[in-house]
PyMOL Python script that loads the backbone (N, CA, C, O; Angstrom):
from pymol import cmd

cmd.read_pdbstr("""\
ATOM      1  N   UNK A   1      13.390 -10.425   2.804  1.00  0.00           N
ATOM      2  CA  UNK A   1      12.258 -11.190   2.325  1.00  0.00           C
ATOM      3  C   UNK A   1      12.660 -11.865   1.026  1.00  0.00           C
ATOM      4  O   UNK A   1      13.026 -11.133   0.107  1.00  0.00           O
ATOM      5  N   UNK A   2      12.623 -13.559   0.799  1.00  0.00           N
ATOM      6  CA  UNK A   2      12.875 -13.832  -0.247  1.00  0.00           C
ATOM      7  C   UNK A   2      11.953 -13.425  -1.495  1.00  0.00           C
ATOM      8  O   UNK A   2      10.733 -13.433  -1.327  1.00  0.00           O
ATOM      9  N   UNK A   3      12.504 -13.063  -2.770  1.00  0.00           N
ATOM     10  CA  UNK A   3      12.340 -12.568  -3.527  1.00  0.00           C
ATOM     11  C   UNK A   3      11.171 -13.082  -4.213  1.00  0.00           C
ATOM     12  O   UNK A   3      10.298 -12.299  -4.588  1.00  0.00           O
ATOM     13  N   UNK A   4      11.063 -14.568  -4.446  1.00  0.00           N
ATOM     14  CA  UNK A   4       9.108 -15.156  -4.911  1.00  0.00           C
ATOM     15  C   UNK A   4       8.623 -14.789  -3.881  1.00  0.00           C
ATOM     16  O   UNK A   4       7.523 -14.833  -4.432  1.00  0.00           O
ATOM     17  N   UNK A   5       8.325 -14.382  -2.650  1.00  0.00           N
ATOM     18  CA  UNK A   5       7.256 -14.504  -1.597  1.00  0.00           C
ATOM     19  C   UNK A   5       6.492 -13.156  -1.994  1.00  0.00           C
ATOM     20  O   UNK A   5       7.132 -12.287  -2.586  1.00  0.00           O
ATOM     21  N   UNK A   6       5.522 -13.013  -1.772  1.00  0.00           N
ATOM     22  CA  UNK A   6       4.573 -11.878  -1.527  1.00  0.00           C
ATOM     23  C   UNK A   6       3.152 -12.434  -1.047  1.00  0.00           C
ATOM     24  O   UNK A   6       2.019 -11.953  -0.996  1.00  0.00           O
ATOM     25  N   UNK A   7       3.553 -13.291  -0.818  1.00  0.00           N
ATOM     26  CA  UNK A   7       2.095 -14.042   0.712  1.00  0.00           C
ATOM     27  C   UNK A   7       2.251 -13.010   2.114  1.00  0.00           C
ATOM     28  O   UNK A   7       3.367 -12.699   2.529  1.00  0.00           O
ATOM     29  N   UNK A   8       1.008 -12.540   2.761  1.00  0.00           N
ATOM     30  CA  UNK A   8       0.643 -11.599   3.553  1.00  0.00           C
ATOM     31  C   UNK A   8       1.578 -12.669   4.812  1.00  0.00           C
ATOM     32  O   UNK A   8       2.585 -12.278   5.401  1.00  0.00           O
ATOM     33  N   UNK A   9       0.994 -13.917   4.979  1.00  0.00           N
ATOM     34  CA  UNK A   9       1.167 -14.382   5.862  1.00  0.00           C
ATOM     35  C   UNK A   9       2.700 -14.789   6.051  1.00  0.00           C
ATOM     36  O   UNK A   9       2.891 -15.296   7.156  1.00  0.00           O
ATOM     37  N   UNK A  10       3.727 -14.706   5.330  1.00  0.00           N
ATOM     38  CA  UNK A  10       4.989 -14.171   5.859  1.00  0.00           C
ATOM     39  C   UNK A  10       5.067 -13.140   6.821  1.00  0.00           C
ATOM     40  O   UNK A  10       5.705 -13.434   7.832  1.00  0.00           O
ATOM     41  N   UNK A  11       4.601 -12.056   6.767  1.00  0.00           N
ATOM     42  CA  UNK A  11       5.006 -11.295   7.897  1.00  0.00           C
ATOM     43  C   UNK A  11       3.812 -11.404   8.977  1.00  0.00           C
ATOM     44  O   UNK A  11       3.827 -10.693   9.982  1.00  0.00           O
ATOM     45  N   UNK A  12       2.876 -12.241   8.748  1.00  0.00           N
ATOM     46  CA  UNK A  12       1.923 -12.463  10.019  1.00  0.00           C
ATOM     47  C   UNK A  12       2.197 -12.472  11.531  1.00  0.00           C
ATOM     48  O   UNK A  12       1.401 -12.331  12.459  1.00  0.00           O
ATOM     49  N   UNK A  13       3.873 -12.727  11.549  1.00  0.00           N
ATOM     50  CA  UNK A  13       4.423 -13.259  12.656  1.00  0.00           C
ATOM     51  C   UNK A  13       4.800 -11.940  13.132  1.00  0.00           C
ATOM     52  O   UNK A  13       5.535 -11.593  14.057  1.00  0.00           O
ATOM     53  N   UNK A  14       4.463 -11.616  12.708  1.00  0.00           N
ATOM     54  CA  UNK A  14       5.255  -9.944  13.270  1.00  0.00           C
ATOM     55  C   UNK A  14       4.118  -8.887  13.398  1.00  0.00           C
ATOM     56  O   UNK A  14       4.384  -7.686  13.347  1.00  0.00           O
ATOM     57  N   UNK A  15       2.921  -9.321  13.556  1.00  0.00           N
ATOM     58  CA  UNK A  15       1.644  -8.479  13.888  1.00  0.00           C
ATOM     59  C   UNK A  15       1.633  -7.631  14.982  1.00  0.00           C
ATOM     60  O   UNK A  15       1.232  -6.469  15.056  1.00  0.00           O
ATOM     61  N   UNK A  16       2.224  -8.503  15.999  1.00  0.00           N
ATOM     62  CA  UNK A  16       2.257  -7.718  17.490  1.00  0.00           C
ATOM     63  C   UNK A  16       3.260  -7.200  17.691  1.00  0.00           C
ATOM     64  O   UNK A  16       3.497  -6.827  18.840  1.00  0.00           O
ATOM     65  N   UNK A  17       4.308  -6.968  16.546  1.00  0.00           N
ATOM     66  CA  UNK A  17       6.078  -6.543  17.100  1.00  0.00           C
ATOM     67  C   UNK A  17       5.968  -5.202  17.597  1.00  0.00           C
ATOM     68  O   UNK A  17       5.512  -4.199  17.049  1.00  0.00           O
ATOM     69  N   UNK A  18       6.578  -5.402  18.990  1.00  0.00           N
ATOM     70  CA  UNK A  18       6.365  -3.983  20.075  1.00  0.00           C
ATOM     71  C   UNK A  18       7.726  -3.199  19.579  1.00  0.00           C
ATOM     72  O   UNK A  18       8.520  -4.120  19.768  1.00  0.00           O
ATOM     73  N   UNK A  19       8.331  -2.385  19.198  1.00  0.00           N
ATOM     74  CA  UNK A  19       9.691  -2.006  18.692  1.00  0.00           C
ATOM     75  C   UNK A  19       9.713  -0.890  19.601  1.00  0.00           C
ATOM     76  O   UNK A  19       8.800  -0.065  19.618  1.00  0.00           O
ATOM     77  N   UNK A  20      10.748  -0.826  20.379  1.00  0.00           N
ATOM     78  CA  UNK A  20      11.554   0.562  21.402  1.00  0.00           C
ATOM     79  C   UNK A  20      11.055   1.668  20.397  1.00  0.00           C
ATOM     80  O   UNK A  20      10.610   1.331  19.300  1.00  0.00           O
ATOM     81  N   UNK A  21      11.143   3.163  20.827  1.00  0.00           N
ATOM     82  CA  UNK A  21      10.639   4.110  20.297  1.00  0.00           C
ATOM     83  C   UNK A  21      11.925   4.575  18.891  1.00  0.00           C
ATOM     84  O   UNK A  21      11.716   5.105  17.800  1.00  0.00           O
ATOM     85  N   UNK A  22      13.309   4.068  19.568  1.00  0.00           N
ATOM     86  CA  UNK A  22      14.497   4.594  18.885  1.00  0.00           C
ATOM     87  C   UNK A  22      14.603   3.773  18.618  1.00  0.00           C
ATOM     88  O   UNK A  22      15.630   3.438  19.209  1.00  0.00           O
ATOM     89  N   UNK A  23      14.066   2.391  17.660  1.00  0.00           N
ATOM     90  CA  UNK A  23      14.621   1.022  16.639  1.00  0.00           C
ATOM     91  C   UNK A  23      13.673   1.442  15.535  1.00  0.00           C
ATOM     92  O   UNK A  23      12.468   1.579  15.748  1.00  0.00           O
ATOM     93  N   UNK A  24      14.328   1.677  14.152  1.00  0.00           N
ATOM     94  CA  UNK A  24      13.325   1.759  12.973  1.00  0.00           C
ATOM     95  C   UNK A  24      13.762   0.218  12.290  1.00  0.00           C
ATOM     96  O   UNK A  24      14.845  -0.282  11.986  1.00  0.00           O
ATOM     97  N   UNK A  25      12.387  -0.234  12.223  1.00  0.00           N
ATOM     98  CA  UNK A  25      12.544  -1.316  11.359  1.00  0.00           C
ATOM     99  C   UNK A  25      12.843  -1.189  10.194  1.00  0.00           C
ATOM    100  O   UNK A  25      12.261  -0.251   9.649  1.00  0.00           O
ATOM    101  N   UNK A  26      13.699  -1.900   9.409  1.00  0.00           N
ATOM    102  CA  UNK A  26      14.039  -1.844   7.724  1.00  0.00           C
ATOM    103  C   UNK A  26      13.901  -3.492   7.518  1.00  0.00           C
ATOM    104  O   UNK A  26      14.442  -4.408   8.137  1.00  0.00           O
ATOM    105  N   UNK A  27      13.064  -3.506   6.523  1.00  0.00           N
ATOM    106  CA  UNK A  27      12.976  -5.215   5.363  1.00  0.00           C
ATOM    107  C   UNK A  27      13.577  -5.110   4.619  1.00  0.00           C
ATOM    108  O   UNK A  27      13.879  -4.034   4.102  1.00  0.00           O
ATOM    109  N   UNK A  28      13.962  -6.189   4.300  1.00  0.00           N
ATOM    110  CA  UNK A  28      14.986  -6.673   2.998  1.00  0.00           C
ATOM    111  C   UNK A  28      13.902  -6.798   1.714  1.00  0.00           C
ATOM    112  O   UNK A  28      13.230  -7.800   1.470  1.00  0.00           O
ATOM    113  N   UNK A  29      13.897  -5.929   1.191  1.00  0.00           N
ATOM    114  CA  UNK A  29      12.421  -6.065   0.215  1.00  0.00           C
ATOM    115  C   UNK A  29      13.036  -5.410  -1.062  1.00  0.00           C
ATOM    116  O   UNK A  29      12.283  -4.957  -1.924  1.00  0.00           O
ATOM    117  N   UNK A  30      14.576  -5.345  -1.215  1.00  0.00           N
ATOM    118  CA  UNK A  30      14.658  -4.684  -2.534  1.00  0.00           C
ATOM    119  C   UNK A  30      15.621  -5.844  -3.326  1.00  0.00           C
ATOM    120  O   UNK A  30      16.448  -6.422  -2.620  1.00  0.00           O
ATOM    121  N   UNK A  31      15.541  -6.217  -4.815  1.00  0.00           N
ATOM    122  CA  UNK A  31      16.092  -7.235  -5.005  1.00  0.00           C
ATOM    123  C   UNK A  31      16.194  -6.632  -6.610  1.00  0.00           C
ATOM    124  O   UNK A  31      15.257  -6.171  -7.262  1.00  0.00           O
ATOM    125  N   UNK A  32      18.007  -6.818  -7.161  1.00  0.00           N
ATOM    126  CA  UNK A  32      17.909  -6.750  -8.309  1.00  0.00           C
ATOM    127  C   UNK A  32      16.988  -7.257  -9.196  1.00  0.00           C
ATOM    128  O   UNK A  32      16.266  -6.493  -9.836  1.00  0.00           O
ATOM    129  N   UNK A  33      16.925  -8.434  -9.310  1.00  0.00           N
ATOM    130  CA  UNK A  33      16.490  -9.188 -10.222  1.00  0.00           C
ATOM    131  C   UNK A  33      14.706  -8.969 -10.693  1.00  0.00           C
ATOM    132  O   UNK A  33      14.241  -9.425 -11.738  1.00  0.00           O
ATOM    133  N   UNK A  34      14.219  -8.490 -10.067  1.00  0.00           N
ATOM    134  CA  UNK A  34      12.711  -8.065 -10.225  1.00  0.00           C
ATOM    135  C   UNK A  34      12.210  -6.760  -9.228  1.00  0.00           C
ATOM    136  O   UNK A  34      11.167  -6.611  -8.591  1.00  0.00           O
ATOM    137  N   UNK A  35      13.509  -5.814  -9.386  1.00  0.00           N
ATOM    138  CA  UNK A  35      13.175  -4.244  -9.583  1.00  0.00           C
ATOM    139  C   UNK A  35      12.085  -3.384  -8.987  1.00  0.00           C
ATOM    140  O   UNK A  35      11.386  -4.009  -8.190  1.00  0.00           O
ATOM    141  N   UNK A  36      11.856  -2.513  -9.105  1.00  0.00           N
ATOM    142  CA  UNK A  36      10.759  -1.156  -8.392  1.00  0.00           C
ATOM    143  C   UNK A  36       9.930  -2.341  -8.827  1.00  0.00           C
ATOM    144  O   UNK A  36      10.536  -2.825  -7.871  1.00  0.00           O
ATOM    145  N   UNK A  37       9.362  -3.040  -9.178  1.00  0.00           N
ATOM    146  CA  UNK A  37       7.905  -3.572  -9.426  1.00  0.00           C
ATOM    147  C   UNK A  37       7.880  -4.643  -8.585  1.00  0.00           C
ATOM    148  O   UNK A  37       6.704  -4.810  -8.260  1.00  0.00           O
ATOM    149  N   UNK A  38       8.507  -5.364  -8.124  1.00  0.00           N
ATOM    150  CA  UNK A  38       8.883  -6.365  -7.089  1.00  0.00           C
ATOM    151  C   UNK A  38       8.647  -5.909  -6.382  1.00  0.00           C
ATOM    152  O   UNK A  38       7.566  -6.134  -5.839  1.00  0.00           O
ATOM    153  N   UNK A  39       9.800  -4.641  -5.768  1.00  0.00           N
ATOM    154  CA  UNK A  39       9.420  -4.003  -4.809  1.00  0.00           C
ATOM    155  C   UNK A  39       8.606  -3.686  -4.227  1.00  0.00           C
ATOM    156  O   UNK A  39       8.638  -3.927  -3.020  1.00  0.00           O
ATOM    157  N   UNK A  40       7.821  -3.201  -4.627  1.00  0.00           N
ATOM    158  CA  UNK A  40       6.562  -2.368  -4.657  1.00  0.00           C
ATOM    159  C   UNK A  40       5.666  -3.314  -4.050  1.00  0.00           C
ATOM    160  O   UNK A  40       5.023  -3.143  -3.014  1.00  0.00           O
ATOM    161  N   UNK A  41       5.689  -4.588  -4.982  1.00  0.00           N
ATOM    162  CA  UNK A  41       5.060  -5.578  -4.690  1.00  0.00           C
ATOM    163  C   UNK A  41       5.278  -6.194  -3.123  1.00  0.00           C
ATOM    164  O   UNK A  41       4.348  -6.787  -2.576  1.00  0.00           O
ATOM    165  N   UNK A  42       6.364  -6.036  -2.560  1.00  0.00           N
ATOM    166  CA  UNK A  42       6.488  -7.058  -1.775  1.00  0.00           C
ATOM    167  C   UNK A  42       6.144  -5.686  -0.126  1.00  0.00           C
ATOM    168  O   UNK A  42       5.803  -5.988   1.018  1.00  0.00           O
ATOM    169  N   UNK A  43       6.394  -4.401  -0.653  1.00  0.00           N
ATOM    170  CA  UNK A  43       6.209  -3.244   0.480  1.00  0.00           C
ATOM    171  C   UNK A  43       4.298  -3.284   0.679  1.00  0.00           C
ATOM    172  O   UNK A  43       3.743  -2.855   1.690  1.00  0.00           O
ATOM    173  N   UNK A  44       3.676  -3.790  -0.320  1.00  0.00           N
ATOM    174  CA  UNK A  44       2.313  -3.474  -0.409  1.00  0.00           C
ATOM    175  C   UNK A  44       1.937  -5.053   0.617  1.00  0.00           C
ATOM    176  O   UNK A  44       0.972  -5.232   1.360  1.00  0.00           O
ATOM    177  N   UNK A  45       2.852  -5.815   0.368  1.00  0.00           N
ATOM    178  CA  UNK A  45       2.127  -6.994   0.917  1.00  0.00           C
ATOM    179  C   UNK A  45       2.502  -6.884   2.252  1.00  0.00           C
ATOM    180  O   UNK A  45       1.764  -7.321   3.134  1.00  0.00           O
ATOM    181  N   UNK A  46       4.138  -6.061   2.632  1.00  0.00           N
ATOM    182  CA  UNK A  46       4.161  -5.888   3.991  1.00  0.00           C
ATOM    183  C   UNK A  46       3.242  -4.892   4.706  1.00  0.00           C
ATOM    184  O   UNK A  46       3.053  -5.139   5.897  1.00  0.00           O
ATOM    185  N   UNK A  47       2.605  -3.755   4.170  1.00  0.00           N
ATOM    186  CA  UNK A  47       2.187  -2.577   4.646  1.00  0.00           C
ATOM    187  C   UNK A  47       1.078  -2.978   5.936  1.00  0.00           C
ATOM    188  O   UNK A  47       0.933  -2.478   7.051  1.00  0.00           O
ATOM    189  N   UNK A  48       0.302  -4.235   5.165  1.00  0.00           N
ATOM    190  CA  UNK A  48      -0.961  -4.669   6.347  1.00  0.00           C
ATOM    191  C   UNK A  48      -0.472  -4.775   7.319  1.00  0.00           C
ATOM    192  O   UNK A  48      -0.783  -3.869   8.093  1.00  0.00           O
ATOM    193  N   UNK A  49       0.597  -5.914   7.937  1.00  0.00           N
ATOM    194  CA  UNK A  49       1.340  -6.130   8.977  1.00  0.00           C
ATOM    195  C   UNK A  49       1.777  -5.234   9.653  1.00  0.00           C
ATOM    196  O   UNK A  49       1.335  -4.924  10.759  1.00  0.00           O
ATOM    197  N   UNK A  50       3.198  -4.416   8.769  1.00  0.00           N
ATOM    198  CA  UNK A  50       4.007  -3.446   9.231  1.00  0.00           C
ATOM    199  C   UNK A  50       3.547  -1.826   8.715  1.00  0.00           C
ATOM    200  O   UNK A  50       3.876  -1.167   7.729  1.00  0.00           O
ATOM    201  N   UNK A  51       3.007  -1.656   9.399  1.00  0.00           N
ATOM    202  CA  UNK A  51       2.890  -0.371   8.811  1.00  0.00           C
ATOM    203  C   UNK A  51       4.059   1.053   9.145  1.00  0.00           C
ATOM    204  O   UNK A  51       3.624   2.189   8.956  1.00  0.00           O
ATOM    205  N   UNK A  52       5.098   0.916   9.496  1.00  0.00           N
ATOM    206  CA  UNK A  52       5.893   1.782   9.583  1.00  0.00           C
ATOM    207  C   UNK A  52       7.887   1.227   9.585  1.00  0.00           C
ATOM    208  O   UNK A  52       8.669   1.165  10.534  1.00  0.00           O
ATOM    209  N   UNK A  53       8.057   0.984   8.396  1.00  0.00           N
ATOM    210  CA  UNK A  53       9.273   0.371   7.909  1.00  0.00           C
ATOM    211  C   UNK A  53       9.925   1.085   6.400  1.00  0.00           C
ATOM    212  O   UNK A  53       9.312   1.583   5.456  1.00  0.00           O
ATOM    213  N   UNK A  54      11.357   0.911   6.610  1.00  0.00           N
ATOM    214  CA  UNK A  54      11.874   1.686   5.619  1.00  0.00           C
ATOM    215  C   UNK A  54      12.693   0.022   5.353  1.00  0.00           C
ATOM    216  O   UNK A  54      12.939  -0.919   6.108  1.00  0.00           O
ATOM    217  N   UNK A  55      12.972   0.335   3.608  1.00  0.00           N
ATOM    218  CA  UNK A  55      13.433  -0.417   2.950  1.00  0.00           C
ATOM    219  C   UNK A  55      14.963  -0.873   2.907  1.00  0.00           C
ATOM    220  O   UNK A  55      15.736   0.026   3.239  1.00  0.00           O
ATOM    221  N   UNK A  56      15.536  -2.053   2.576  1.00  0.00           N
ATOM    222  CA  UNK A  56      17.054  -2.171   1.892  1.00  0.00           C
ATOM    223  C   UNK A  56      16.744  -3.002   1.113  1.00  0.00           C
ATOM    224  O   UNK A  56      15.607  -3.161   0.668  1.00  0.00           O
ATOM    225  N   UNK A  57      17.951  -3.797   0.780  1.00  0.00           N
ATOM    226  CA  UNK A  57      18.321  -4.791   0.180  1.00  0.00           C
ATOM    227  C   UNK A  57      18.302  -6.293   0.750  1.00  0.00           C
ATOM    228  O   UNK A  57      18.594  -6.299   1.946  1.00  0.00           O
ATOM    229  N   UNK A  58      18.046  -7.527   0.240  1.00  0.00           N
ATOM    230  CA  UNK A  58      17.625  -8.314   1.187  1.00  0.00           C
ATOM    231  C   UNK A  58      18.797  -8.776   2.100  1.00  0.00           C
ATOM    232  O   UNK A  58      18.709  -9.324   3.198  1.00  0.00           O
ATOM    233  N   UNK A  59      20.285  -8.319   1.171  1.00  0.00           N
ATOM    234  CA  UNK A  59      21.433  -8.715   2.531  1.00  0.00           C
ATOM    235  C   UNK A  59      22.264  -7.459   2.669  1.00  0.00           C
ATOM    236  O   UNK A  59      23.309  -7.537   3.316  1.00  0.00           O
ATOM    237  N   UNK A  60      22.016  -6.667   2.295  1.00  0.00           N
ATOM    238  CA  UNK A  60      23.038  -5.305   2.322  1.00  0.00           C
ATOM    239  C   UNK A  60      23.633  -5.565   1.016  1.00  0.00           C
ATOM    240  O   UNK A  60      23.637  -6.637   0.411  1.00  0.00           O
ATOM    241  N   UNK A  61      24.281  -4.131   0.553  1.00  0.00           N
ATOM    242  CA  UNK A  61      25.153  -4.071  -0.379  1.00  0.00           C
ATOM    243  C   UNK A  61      25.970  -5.235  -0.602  1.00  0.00           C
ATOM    244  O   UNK A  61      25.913  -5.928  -1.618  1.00  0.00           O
ATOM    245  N   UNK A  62      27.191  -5.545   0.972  1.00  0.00           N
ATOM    246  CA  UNK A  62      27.986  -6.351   0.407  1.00  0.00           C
ATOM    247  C   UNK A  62      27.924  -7.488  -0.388  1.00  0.00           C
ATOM    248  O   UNK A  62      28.870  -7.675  -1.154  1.00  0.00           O
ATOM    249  N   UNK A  63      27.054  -8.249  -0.369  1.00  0.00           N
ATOM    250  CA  UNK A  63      27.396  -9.383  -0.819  1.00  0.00           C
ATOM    251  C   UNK A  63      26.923  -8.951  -2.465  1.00  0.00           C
ATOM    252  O   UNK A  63      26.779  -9.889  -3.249  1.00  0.00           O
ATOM    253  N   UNK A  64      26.744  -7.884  -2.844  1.00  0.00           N
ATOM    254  CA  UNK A  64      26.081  -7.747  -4.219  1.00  0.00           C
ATOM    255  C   UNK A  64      27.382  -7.528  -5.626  1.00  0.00           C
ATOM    256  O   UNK A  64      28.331  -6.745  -5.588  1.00  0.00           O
ATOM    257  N   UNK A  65      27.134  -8.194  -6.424  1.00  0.00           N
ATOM    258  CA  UNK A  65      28.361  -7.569  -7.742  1.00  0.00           C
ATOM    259  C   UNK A  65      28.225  -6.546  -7.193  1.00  0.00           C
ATOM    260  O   UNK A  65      27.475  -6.226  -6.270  1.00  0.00           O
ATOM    261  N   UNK A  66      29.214  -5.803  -7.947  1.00  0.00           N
ATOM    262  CA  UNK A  66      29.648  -4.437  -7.885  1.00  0.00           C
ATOM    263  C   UNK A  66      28.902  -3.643  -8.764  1.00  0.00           C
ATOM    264  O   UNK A  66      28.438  -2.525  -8.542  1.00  0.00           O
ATOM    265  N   UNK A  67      28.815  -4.412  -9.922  1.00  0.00           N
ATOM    266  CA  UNK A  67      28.158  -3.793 -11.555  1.00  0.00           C
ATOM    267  C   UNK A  67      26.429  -3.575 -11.207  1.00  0.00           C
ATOM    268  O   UNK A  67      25.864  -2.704 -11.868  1.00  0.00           O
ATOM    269  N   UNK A  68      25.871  -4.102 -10.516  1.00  0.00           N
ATOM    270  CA  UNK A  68      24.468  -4.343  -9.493  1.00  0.00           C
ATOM    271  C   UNK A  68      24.065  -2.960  -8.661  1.00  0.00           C
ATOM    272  O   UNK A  68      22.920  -2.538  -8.493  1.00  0.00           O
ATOM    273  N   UNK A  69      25.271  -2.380  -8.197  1.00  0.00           N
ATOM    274  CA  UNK A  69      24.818  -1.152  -7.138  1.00  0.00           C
ATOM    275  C   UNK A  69      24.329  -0.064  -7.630  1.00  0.00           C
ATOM    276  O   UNK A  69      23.553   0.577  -6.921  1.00  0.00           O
ATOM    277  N   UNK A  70      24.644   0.393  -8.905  1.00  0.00           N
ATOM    278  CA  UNK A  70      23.834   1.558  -9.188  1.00  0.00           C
ATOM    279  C   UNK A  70      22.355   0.845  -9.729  1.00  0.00           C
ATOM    280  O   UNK A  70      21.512   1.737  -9.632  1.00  0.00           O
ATOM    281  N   UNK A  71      21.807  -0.222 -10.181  1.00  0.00           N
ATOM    282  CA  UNK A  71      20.297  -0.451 -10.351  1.00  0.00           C
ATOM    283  C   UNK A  71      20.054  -0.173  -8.949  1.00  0.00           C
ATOM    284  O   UNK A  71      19.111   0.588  -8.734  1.00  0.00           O
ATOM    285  N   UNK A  72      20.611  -0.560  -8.071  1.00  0.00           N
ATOM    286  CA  UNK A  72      19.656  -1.024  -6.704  1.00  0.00           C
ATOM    287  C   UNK A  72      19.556   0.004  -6.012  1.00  0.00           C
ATOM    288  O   UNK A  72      18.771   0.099  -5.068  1.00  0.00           O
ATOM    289  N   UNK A  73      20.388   0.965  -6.415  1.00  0.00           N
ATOM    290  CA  UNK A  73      20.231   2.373  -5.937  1.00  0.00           C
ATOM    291  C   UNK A  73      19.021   3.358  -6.655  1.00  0.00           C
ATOM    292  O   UNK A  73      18.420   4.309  -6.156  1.00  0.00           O
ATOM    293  N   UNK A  74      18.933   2.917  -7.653  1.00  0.00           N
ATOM    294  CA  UNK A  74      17.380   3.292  -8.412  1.00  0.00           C
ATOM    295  C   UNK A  74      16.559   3.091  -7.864  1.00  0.00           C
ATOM    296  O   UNK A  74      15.856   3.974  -7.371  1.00  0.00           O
ATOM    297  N   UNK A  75      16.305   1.606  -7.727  1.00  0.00           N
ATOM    298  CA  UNK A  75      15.284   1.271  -6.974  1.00  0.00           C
ATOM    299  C   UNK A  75      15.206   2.064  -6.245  1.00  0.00           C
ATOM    300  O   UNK A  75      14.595   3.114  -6.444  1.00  0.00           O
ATOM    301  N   UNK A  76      15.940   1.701  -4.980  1.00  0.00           N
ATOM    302  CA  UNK A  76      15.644   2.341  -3.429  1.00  0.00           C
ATOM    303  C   UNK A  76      14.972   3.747  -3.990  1.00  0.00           C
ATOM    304  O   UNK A  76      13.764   3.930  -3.834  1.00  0.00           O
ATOM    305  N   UNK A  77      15.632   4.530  -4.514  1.00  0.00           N
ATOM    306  CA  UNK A  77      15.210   6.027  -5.123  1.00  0.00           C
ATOM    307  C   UNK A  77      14.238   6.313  -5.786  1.00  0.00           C
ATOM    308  O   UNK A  77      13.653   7.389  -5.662  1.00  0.00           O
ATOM    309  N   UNK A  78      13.836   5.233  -6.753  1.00  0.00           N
ATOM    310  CA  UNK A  78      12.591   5.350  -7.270  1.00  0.00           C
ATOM    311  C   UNK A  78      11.132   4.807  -6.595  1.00  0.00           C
ATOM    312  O   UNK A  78       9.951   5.042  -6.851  1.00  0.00           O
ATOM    313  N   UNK A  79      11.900   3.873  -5.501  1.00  0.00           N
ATOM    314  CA  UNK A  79      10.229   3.538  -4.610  1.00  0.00           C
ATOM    315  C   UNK A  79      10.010   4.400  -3.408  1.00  0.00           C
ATOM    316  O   UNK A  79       9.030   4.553  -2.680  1.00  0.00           O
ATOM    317  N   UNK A  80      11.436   5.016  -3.413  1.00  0.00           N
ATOM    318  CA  UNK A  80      11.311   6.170  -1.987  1.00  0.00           C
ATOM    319  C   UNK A  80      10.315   7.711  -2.635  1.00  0.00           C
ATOM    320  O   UNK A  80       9.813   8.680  -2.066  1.00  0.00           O
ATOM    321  N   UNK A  81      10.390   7.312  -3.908  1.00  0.00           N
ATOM    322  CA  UNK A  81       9.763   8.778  -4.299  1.00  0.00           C
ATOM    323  C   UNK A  81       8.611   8.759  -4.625  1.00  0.00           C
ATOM    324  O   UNK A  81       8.037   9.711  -5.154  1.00  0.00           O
ATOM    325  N   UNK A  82       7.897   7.235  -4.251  1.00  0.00           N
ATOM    326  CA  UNK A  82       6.234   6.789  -4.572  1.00  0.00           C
ATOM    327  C   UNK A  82       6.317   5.885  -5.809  1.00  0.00           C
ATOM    328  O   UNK A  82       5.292   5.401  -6.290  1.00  0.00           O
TER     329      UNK A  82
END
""", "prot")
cmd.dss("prot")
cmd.show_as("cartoon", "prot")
cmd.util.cbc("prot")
cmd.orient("prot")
């Protein structure tokens, strides 16, 4: 999810998503640059839509500096713990 969005109607499109019993959805909803509070922000705007999704990063680790991975590992850790 790009990082300004937190409009509901981004994930509108995905209201009816039927998912196999063994596919867990994960969003790209964690982003250095505006942190657990972003976060937070952007999991609350998905929750209406999706209600059962676990978090990453919006492209995976790789493409991230290196010096970047331990914040983003906070995150993840600090929004996984409420």
């Amino acid at each position: 999810m790009p990082r300004e969005c937190d409009d509901i109607a981004y994930f509108a499109p995905q209201r009816d998503l039927a998912l196999r019993p063994e596919t867990e959805l994960i969003l790209g909803l964690v982003h250095y640059t505006d942190g657990v509070e972003g976060t937070r922000r952007r999991i609350a705007t998905a929750k209406p839509i999706l209600s059962d999704f676990a978090i990453a990063t919006e492209c995976g680790f790789g493409r991230c500096p290196a010096e970047t991975i331990p914040e983003l590992l906070r995150i993840h850790a600090q929004v996984a713990d409420g």
